[in-house]
C-alpha positions as CSV (number, residue, x, y, z in Angstrom):
1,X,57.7,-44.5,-27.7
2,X,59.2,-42.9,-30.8
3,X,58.7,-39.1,-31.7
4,X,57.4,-40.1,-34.9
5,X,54.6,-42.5,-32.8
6,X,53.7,-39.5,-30.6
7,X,52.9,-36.9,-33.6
8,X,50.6,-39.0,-35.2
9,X,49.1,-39.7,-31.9
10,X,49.0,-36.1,-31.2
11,X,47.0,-35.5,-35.3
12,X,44.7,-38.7,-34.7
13,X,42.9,-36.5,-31.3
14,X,43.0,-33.3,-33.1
15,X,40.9,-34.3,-35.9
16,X,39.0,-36.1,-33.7
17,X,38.0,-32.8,-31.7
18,X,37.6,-31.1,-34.9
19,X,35.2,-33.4,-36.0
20,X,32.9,-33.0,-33.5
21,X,33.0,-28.9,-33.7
22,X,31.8,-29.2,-37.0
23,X,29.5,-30.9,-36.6
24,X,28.1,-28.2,-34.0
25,X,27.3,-30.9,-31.1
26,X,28.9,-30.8,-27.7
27,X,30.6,-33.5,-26.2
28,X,29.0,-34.7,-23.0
29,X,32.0,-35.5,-21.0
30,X,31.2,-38.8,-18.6
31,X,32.1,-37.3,-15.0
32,X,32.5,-38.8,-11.1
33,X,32.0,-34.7,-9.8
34,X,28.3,-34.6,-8.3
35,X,28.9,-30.4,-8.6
36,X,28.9,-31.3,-12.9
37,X,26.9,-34.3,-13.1
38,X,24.4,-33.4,-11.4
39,X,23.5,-29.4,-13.0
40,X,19.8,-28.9,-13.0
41,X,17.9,-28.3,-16.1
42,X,17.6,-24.8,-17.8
43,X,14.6,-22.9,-16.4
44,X,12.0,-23.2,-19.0
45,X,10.0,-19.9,-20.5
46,X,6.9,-18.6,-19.0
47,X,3.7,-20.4,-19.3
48,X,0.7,-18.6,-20.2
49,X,-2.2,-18.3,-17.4
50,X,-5.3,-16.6,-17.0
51,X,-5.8,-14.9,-14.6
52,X,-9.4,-12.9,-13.1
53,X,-8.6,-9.6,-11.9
54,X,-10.3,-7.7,-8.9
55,X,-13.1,-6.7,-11.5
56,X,-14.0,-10.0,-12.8
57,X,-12.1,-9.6,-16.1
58,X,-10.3,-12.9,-17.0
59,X,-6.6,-11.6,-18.5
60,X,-3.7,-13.7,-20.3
61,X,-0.3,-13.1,-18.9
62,X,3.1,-14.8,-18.1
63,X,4.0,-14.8,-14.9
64,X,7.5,-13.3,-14.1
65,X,8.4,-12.4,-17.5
66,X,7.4,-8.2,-17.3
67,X,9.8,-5.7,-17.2
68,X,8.2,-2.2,-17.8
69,X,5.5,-1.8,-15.6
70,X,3.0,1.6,-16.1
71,X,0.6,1.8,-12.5
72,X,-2.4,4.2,-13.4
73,X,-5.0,5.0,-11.1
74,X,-5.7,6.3,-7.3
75,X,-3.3,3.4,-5.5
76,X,-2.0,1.2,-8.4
77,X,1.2,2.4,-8.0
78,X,1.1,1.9,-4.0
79,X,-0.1,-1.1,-3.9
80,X,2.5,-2.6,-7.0
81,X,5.0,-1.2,-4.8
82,X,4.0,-3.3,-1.6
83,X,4.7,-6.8,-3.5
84,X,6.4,-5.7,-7.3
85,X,9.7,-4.5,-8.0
86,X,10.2,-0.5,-8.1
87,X,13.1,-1.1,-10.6
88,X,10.7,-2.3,-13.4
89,X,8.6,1.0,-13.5
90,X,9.0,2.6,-16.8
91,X,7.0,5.9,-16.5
92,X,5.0,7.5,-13.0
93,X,1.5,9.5,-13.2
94,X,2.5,13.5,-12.6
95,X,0.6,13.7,-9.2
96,X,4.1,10.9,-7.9
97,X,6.4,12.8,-9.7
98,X,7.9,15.1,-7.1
99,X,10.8,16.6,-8.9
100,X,7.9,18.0,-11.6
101,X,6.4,21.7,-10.4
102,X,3.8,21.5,-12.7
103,X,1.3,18.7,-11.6
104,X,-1.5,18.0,-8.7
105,X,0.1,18.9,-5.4
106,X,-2.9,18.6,-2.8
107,X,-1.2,15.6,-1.0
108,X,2.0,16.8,-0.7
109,X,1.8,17.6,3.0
110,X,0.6,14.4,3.8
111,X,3.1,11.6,4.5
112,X,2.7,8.9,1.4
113,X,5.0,6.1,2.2
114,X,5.4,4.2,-1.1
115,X,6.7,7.8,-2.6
116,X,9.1,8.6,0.7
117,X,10.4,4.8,-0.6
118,X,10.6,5.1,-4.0
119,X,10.4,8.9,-4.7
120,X,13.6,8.9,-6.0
121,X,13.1,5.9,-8.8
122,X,9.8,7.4,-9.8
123,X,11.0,11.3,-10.2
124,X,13.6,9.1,-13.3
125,X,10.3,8.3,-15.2
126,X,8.9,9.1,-17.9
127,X,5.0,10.5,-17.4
128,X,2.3,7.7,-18.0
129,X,-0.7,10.2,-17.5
130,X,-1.7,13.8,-14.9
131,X,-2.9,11.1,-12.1
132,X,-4.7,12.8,-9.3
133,X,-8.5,13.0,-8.0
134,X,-9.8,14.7,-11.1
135,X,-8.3,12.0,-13.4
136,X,-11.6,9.9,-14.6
137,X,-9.6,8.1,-17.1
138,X,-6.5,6.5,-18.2
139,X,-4.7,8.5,-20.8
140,X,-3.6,5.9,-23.0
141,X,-1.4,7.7,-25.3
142,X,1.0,8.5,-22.5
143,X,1.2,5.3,-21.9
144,X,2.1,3.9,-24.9
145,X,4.7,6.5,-25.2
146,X,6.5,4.7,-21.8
147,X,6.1,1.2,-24.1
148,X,4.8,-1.0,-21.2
149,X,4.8,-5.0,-21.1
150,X,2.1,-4.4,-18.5
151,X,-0.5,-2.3,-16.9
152,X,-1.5,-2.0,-13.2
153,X,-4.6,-0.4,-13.0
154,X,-7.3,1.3,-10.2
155,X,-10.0,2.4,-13.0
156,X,-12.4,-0.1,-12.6
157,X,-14.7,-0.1,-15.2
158,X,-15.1,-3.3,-17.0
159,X,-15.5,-1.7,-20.6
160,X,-13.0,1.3,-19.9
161,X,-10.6,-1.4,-19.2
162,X,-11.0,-4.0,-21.7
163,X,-11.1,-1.1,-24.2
164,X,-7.8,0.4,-22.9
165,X,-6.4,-3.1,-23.3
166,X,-6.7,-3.7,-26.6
167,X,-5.6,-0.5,-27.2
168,X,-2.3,-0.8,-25.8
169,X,-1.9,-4.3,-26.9
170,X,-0.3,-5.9,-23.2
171,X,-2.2,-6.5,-20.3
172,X,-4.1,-4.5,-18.1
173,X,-5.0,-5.9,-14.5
174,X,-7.2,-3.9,-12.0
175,X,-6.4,-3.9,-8.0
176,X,-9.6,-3.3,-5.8
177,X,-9.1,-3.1,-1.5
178,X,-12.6,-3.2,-0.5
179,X,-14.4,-0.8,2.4
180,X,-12.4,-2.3,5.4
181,X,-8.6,-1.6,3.5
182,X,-5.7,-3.2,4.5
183,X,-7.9,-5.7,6.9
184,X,-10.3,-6.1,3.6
185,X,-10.5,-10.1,1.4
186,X,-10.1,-7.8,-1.2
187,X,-6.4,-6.2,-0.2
188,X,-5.1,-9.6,0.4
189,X,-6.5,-11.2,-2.9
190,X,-4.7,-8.4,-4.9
191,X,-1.3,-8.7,-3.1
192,X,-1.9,-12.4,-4.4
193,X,-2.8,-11.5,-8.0
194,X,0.3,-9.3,-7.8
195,X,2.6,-12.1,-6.9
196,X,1.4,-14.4,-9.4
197,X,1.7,-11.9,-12.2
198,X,5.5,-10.9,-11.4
199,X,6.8,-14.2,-10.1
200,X,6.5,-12.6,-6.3
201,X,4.1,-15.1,-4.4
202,X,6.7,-15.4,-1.2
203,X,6.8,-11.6,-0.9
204,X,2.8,-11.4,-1.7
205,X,2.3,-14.7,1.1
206,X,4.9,-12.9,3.2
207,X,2.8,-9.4,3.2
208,X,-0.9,-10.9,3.8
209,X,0.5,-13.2,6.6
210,X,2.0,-10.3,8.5
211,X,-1.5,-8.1,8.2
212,X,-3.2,-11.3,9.5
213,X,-1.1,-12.1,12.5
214,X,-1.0,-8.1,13.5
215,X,-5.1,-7.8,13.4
216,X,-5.4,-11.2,15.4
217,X,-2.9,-9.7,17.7
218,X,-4.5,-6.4,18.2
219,X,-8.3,-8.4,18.4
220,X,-6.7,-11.0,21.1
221,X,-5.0,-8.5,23.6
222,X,-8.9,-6.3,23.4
223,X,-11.4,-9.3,23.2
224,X,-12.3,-10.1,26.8
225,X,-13.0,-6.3,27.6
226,X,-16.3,-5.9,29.1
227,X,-18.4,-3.9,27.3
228,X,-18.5,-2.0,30.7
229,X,-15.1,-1.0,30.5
230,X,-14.7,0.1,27.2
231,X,-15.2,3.9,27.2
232,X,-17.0,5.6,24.3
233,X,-14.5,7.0,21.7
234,X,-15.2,8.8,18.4
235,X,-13.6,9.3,15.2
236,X,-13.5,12.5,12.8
237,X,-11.5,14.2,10.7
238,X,-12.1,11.1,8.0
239,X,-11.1,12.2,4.4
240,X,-13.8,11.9,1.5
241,X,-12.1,13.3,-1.6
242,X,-10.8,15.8,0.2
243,X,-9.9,17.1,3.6
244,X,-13.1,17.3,6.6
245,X,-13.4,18.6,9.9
246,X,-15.0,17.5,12.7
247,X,-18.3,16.6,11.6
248,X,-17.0,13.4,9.1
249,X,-17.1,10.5,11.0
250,X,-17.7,6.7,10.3
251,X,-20.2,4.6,12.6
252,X,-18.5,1.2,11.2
253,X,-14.7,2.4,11.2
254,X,-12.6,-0.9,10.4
255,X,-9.9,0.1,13.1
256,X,-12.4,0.2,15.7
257,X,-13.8,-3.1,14.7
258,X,-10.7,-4.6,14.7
259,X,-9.5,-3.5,18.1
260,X,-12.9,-4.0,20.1
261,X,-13.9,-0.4,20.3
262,X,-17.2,1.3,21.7
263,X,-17.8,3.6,18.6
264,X,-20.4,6.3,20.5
265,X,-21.9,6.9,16.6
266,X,-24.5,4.1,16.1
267,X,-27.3,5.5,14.0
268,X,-26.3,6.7,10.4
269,X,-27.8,5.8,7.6
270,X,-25.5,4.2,5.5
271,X,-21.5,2.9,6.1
272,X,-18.4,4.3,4.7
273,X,-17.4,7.7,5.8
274,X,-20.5,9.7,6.6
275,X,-21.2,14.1,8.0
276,X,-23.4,14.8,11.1
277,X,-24.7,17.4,11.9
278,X,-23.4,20.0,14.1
279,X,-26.3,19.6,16.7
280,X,-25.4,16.2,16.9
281,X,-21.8,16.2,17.1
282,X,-23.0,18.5,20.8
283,X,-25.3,16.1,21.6
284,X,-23.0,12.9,21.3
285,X,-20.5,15.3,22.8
286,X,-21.0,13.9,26.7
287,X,-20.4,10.2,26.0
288,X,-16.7,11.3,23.7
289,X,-14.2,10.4,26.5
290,X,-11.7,9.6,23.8
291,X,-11.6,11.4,20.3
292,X,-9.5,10.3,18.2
293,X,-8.8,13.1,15.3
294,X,-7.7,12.2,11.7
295,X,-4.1,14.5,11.1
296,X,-5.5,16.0,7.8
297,X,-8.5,17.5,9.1
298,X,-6.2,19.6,11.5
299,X,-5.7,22.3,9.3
300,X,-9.8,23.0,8.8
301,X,-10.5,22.1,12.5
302,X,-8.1,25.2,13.9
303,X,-9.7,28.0,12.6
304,X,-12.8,26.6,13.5
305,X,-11.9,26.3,17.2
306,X,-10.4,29.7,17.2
307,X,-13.7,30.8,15.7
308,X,-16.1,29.1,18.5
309,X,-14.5,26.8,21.0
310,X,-18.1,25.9,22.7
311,X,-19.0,23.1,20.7
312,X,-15.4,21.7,21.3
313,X,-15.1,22.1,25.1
314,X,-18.7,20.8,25.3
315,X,-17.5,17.2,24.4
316,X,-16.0,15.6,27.3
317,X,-12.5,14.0,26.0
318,X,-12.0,17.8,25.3
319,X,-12.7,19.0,28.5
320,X,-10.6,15.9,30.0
321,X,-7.6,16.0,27.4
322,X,-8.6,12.9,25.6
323,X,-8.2,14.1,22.0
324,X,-5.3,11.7,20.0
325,X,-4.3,12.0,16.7
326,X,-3.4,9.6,14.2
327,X,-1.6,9.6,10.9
328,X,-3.5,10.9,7.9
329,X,-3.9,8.2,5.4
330,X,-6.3,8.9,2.5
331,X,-4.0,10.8,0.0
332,X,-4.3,9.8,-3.5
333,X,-6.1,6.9,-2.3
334,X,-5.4,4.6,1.4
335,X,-2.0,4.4,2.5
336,X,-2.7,0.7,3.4
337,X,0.2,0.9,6.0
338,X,-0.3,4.0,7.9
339,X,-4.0,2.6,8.2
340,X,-2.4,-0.7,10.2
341,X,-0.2,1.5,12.6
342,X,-3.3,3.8,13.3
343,X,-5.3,0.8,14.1
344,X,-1.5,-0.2,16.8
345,X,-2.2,3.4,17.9
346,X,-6.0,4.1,18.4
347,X,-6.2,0.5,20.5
348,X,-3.0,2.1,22.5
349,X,-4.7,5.2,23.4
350,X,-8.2,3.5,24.6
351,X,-6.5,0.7,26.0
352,X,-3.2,1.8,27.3
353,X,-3.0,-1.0,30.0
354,X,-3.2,-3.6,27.4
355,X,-0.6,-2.2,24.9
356,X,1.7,-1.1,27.6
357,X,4.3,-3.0,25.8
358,X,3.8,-0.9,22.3
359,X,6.0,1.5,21.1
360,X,4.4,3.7,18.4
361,X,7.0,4.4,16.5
362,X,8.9,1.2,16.6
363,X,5.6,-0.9,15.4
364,X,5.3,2.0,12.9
365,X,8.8,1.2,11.2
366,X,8.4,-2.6,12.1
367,X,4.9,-2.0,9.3
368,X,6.5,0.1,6.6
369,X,9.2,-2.4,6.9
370,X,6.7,-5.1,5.8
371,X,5.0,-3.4,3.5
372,X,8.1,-1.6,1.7
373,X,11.1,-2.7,3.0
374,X,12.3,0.5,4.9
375,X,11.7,1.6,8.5
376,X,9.9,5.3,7.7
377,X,8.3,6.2,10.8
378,X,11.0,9.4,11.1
379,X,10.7,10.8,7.5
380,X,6.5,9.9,7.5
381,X,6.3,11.8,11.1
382,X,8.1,15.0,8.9
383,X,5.5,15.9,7.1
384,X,3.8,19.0,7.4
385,X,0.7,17.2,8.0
386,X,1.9,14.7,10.3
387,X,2.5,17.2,12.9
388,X,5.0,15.5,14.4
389,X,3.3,11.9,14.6
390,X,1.3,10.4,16.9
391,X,0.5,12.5,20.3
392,X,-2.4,13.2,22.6
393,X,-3.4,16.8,21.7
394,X,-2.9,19.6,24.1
395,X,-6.4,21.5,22.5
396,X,-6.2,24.8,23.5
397,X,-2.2,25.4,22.4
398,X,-2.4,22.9,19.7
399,X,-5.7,24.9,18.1
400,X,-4.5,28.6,19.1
């Protein structure tokens, strides 16, 4: 072929590729390569759903689209952190905030597992509100000033929260757990809601299927005990906004439920966390073989012990060394988690023949691994409160 031939060859293609840029198409290109021909189709937008929150209210919102996230209330931020992404958290209430020195401080000694995660994303935030027991309401000009897509709420009061909604202008869902916590309908509905919301339903599904399979598991290995053989064990210590002693006990405790256990308190009045009196806690005191003591109410049980160590030595699991104690977990709300591996723990200490295989601290970091992705038995065992982890008590050098 002649030069001449092969230039205006060479013109006639690059006019025809010029063509087609102008006129601002694309060229589909006709292709035997499965790896091009067969691309998938761009992911479309979010679709708008509604969605009922733990409260009843019924809330617009595009799952998997938020990126600033604002948790307010006693165990919002917890429980966003079991099934959300830390990363998306653009401002932490005060009472979280550990690198502040001016906020509420009252459950620093106690071991709070979503803050030993995360403590170090949430002390970059901005503040979204005081947080803490004696905050009764969101403060919603804080949050504004963090400019959240999205709100993650424990306030739940229908009006408070539609009213905070609309001022903001983004959604505002409420979490609820329900009086038996991490065991409770209510828990594993909210993980759901939460995995809708942010495009998480594997991790959510992932989360309630593990709390499932460890309550059958602890039920199974404790079901065919007689009722003869299952000695009479009482709990104390119980928090109820605040730390307790001895005397704060609970006749329907969900960890004894789950586990098959002979709670010796049978006649109070009403469920949830409940006092006795002192003349009852002696009379019960002869069917305790096991207590098992909550680690927060340590510090208010010592100088009571020091003061008059009758009433203790009169129970029986005293006298017999039968006194366990678990991992505080009502700071700033449940610590859903630390609730699961003090239900592993009680049924361990009544039963020891049946959980012979159980390693405390193992199924400890096997939970917080579930819930948060880290193994934090050692750094939750730390804390002041924690007292080292879990132990049967030595009273009388544990008290003096």
């Amino acid at each position: 072929m002649q030069t001449k031939q092969w230039i205006a060859l060479l013109l006639v293609a690059i006019m025809m590729l010029s063509l087609c840029a102008c006129a601002g198409g694309t060229t589909q290109v006709p292709t035997d390569d499965p790896a091009v021909a067969e691309q998938p189709p761009k992911a479309a937008l979010p679709a708008e759903i509604t969605v009922t929150d733990m409260i009843g209210r019924e809330v617009t919102v595009l799952p998997g689209s938020y990126k600033r996230v604002v948790c307010v209330g006693a165990g919002a931020l917890r429980m966003y952190c079991y099934v959300g992404d830390a990363a998306l958290l653009c401002g932490v209430e005060d009472i979280d905030n550990a690198a502040l020195s001016e906020r509420p401080q009252m459950f620093d000694g106690v071991a709070r597992p979503y803050v030993i995660a995360y403590g170090d994303v949430f002390s970059t935030l901005d503040s979204c509100g005081v947080g803490g027991p004696n905050a009764q309401a969101a403060e919603a000009e804080k949050i504004l000033a963090c400019d959240p897509d999205i709100v993650i709420s424990e306030y739940e009061d229908v009006e408070k929260e539609d009213a905070l909604q609309a001022q903001l202008g983004v959604p505002v869902i409420t979490l609820r757990a329900g009086p038996d916590s991490v065991f409770d309908d209510a828990f594993a509905q909210s993980m759901a809601l939460l995995g809708v919301i942010f495009g998480a339903e594997e991790k959510a599904d992932a989360l309630i299927s593990f709390i499932k399979t460890e309550k059958e598991e602890i039920s199974s290995r404790t079901s065919s005990i007689a009722d003869a053989d299952k000695p009479g064990v009482y709990i104390c210590g119980l928090g109820n906004w605040g730390t307790t002693n001895h005397l704060m006990t609970s006749q329907d405790y969900v960890s004894f439920k789950v586990a098959n256990i002979h709670n010796v308190v049978t006649d109070l009045g009403a469920g949830g966390n409940q006092p006795i009196e002192e003349e009852k806690f002696v009379a019960l005191g002869e069917d305790m073989d096991i207590i098992i003591m909550d680690a927060a109410a340590v510090k208010n049980i010592k100088p009571l012990y020091q003061e008059d160590n009758a009433k203790f030595d009169g129970c029986k699991a005293w006298r017999d060394g039968e006194v366990y104690l678990q991992m505080a977990y009502n700071a700033y709300y449940t610590n859903f988690e630390t609730v699961l591996s003090n239900t592993w723990f009680i049924a361990k200490s009544v039963y020891p023949e049946a959980f012979a295989d159980i390693d405390i601290t193992a199924k400890t970091n096997e939970i917080t691994k579930a819930f948060l992705g880290q193994e934090l038995a050692a750094q939750m065992f730390a804390y002041p409160h924690s007292f080292g982890g879990y132990q049967k008590i030595e009273t009388e050098s544990f008290f003096n």
